[in-house]
N, C-alpha and C positions, 0 to 999 in steps of 0.2 A: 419607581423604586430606585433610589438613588444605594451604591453598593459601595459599601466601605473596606477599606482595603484588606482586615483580618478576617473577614467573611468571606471574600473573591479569595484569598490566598487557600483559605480550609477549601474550598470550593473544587480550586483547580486542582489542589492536591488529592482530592479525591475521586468523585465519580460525575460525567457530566459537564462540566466549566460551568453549570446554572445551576437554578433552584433544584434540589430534592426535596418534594413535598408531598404530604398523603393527602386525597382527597378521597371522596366517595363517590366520584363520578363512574357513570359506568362505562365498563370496559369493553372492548369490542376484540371477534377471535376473528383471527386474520388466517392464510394460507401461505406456502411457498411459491416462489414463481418456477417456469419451468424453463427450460434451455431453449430456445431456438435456430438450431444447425445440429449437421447430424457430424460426428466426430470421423474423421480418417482412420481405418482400421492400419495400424503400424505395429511395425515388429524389429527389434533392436537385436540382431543375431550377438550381438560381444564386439566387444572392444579387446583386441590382440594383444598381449605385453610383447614387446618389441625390442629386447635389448635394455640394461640397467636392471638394478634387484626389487628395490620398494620404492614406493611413494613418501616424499618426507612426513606424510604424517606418521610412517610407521607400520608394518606386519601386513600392507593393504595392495598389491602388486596396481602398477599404476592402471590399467588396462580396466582392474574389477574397479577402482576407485572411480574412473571418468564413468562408467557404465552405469554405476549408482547414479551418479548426479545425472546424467543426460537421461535417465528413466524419468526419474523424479522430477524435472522437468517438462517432461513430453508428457506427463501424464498432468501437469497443475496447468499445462498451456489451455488445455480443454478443446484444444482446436482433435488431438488426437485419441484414440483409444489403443492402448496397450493390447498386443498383441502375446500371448506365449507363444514361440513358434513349436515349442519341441513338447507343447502342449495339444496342439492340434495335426502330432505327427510329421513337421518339418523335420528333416534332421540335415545341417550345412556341415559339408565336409571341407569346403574353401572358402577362407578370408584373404580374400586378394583387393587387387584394384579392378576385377573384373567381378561380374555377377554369379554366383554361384547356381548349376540346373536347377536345383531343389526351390528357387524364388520361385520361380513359376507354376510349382507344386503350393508355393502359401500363396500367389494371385488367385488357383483357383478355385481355393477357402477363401476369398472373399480379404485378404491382408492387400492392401493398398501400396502401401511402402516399404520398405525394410532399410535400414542402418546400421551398418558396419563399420568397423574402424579398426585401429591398431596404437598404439603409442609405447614410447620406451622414453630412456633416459641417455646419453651417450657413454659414460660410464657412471661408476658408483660412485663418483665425486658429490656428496650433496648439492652441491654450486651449478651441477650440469644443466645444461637447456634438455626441457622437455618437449618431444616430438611428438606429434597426433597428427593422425590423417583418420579422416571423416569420408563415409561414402554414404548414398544414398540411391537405392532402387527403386522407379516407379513401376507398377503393375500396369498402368493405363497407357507406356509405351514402350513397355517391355525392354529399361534398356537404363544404364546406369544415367541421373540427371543431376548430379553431383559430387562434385571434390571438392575435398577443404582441407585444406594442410597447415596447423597452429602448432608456433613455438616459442618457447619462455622459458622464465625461470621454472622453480619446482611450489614457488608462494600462487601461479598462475595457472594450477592446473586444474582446479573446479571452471574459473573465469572460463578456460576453455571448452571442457563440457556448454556451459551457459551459452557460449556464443554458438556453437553448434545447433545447441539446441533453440536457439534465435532465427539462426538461418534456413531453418526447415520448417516454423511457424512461418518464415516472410515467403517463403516459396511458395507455399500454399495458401496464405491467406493474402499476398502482399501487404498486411501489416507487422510494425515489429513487435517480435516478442517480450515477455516480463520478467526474461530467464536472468538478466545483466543489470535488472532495476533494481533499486536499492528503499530501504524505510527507516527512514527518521525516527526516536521516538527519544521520548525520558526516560531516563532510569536512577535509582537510586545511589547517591554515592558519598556516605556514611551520613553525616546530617542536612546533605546537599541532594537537589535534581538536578542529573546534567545531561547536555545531548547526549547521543551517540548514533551513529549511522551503520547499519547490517545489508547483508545480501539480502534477497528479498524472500529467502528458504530460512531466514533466522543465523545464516553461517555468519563468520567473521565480522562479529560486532565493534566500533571502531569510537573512541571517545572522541566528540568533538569540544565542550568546553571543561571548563575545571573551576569555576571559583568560589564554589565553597559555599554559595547559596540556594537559588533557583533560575533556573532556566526551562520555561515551559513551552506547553505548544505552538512547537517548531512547525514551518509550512515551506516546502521547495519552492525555490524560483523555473522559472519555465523553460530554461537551460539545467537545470540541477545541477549548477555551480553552487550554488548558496542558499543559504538558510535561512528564513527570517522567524523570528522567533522575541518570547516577553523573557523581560532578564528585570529579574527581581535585584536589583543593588543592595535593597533592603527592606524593612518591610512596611515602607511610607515611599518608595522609589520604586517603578515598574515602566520602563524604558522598553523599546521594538529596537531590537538591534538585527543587523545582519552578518554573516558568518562565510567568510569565501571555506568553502571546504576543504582544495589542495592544498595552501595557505594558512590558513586562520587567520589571515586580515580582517577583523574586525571595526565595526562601524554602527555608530546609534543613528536611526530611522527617525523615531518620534520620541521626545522628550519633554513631554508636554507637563504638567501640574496633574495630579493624579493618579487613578489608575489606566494604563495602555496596554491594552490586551488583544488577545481574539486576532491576531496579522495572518495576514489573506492576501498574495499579490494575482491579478489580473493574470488570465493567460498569455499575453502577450508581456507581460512584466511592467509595462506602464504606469499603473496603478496601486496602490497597496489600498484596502480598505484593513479596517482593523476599528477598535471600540475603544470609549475614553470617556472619562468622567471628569477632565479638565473645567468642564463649565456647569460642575455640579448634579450631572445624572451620568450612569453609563448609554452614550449614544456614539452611532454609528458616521465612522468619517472617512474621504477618500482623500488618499494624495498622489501625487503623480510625481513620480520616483524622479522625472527627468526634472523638474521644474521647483520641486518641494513644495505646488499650491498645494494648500490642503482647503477638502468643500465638506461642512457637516452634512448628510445625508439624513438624518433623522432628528424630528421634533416630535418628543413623547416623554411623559410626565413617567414612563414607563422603562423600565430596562432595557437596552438594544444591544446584542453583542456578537458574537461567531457568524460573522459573515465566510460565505461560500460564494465563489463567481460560476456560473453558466458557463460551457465550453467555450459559447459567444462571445462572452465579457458583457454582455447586455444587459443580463440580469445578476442580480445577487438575492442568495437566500440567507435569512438569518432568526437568529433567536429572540422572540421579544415578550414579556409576561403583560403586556398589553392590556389581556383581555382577562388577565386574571392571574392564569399559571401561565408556567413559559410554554408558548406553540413557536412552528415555524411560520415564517413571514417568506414572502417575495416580494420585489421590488425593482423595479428602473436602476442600471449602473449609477444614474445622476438624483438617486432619492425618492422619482416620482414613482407614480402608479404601485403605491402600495396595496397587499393583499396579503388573507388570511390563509394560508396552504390547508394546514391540521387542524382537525376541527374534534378529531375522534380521542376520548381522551385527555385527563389531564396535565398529562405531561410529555412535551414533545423539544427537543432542542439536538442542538450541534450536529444540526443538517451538513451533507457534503453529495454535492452536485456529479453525477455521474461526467464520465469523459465522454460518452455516447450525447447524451442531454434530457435520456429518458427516463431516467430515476432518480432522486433525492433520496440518499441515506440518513437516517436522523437515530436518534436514541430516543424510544418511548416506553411507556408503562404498558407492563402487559396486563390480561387479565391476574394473575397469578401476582399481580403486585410488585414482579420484576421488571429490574429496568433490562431492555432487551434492543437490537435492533429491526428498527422496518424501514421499509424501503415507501416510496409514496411517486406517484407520478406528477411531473410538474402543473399538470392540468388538475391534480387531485381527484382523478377519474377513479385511478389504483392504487392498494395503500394494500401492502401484504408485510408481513414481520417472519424475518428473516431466522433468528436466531432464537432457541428456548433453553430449557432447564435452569441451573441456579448461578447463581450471583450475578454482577452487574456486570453489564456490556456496555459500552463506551467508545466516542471517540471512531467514528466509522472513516476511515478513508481508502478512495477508489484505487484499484490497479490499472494501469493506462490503457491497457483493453478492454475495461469494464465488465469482465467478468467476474473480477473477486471483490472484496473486502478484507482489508486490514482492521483489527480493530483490537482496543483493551478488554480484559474481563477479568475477575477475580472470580471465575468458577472453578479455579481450584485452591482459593483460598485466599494470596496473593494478586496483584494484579498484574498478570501475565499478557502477549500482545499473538493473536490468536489470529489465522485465515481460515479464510472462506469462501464457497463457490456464490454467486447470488442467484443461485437455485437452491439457495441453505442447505447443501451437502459438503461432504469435504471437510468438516472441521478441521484443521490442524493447528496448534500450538507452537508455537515457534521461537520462545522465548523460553531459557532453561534456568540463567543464571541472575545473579541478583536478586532481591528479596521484594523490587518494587517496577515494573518496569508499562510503559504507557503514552498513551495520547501521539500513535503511530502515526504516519501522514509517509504516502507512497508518493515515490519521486517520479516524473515523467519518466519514457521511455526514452533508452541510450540514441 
């Protein structure tokens, strides 16, 4: 299937980057997976206001402002479960830099942790440095194993919640947390898609290009300085550019004759694979950022596009209508040892490679004729579908823990960019503003 350029543009702009097409083939009804770890019971006694009036956002005293976010975090980490303490009868009469008696009354209900703090402002000067000091109480040694003292402006005081709540994920799991990680995506901006980059809770959305065309799916580099991404010039031009973030130094990748889509770099950065129809079909190529060789990976009379790399870099998975309609492919970094992953169903594409290496997320047809996400094991042993109800889901990409998913959907009408646990609970929405927003891609961890 060779793909001509005002078909791939309708394409990306809408649901998929591939074919949407009906068949009669039949469908298959899949399950959830389920968690495996058991969650640390934790309990978040308050965060103190400390001196100064509000929070620049406004009528929000800083203390209750960080206390939100650092919830709202320990509860998406999934490493913990939310404790009420003055639900199970705690009642803390001190927030100090010591441990209050009453911890030891929630250790022996079974609460694990407990996190305190305090913060203020120096005065009412908007401009003021904001202070925060962070505690933390273990129940297993009965004794504070934690201080953390953050200060900034008053634009840094979510950031600070976040990194708090980072350093109590690393404590406990020695990995880092997702709380300071940020999501790529497109968004609508008047008859143009442009980047833009958010927190990874949907807060402080942040434009990165402007010109008045299209700019589509964006992919982090493996430092999450920059961006690589297809930048439509026009609509016979579809150039892989990259995008330094603090900057905007800007830089074309691959400028080949046709269309150059689908950019994917290597976890080590080395590499960029990505899809191109310079020689007449969309097929799949690798280049090696350091050197600029580029090596075709794929000969097929057939469509090849959204390549995914392996944690490894060894394998790549991608999209290809091969055998008919589009399914997922795996393959050799260098082309060889190709295979058919999806067998179930008609329609399956725009696979992305867990950060663990034990599941491939893809978009496929449910029974219900919805496009939905499933998850599928690299061995094709396990294939469960993650997400249900109406409109189309889209566009799956991993959280560096591999517990969530980021991904598109127009289940409320629009296409909004929506999370999720990959135990397919948790939904949340995360995207409020603009009328078109999509094709999310989760940055490595800080």
């Amino acid at each position: 299937m060779a793909f001509r350029a005002g078909v791939i543009i309708s394409l990306c702009l809408s649901a998929g980057l591939v074919w949407i097409i009906e068949s009669g083939a039949a469908d298959v009804f899949l399950e959830a997976t389920r968690p495996d770890f058991q969650k640390i019971p934790l309990g978040v006694v308050g965060i103190e206001n400390a001196g100064g009036a509000e929070s620049p956002e406004g009528r929000i005293r800083l203390g209750s402002r960080i206390e939100e976010v650092l919830k709202a975090d320990v509860r998406r980490s999934l490493v913990f479960s939310l404790v009420d303490l003055s639900g199970i009868g705690v009642k803390v009469n001190h927030l100090g830099k010591t441990p209050d008696p009453s911890f030891k009354q929630a250790a022996e209900q079974g609460v694990s942790v407990i996190v305190w703090g305090k913060a203020g402002m120096k005065n009412e000067d908007k401009d003021a440095d904001v202070n925060m000091e962070g505690y933390v109480y273990d129940a297993g040694s009965d004794e504070m194993v934690g201080g953390k003292r953050y200060a900034g402006s008053p634009s840094v005081v979510r950031l600070m919640a976040h990194r708090f709540a980072d350093e109590l994920v690393f404590r406990y799991t020695g990995e880092p947390g997702i709380a300071r990680t940020k999501i790529a995506y497109v968004s609508e901006v008047g008859p143009a898609r442009e980047l833009f980059v958010m927190d990874y809770d949907g807060h402080d959305p942040r434009q990165v290009t402007a010109d008045g065309f299209l700019n589509l799916m964006p992919r982090w580099s493996p430092d999450r300085r920059f961006l690589v991404f297809t930048a439509y010039r026009n609509r016979n031009t579809q150039d892989i550019d990259m995008i330094e973030l603090a900057t905007g130094k800007r830089w074309t990748l691959v400028s080949l004759s046709g269309l150059n889509i689908t950019p994917a770099l290597s976890p080590d950065g080395n590499f960029l694979a990505f899809s191109s129809s310079h020689e007449g079909n969309s097929e799949l190529y690798r280049m090696d950022t350091r050197t600029k060789d580029m090596q075709r990976l794929t000969v097929n009379a057939a469509g090849d596009l959204s390549p995914s790399w392996s944690p490894s870099g060894r394998e790549i998975a991608f999209t290809s209508d091969r055998s008919g309609g589009p399914q997922v492919f795996l393959m050799s970094a260098d082309g060889s040892n190709v295979r058919r992953l999806t067998f179930e169903g008609d329609y399956n594409a725009a696979p992305a490679w867990s950060p663990r290496g034990n599941w491939i997320a893809y978009v496929c047809r449910s029974p219900k004729k919805d496009y939905k996400l499933c998850l599928i094991s690299p061995d094709g042993q396990k294939r469960v579908q993650l997400t249900t109800g109406h409109g189309v889901d889209d566009s799956p990409s991993w959280s560096p823990d591999g517990r969530h998913l980021v991904f598109s959907s127009t289940a409320d009408g629009k296409s909004q960019i929506y999370m999720i646990n990959t135990d397919g609970k948790d939904l949340e929405r995360i995207t409020f503003t603009g009328t078109h927003n999509s094709a999310p891609t989760w940055s490595p961890a800080s």
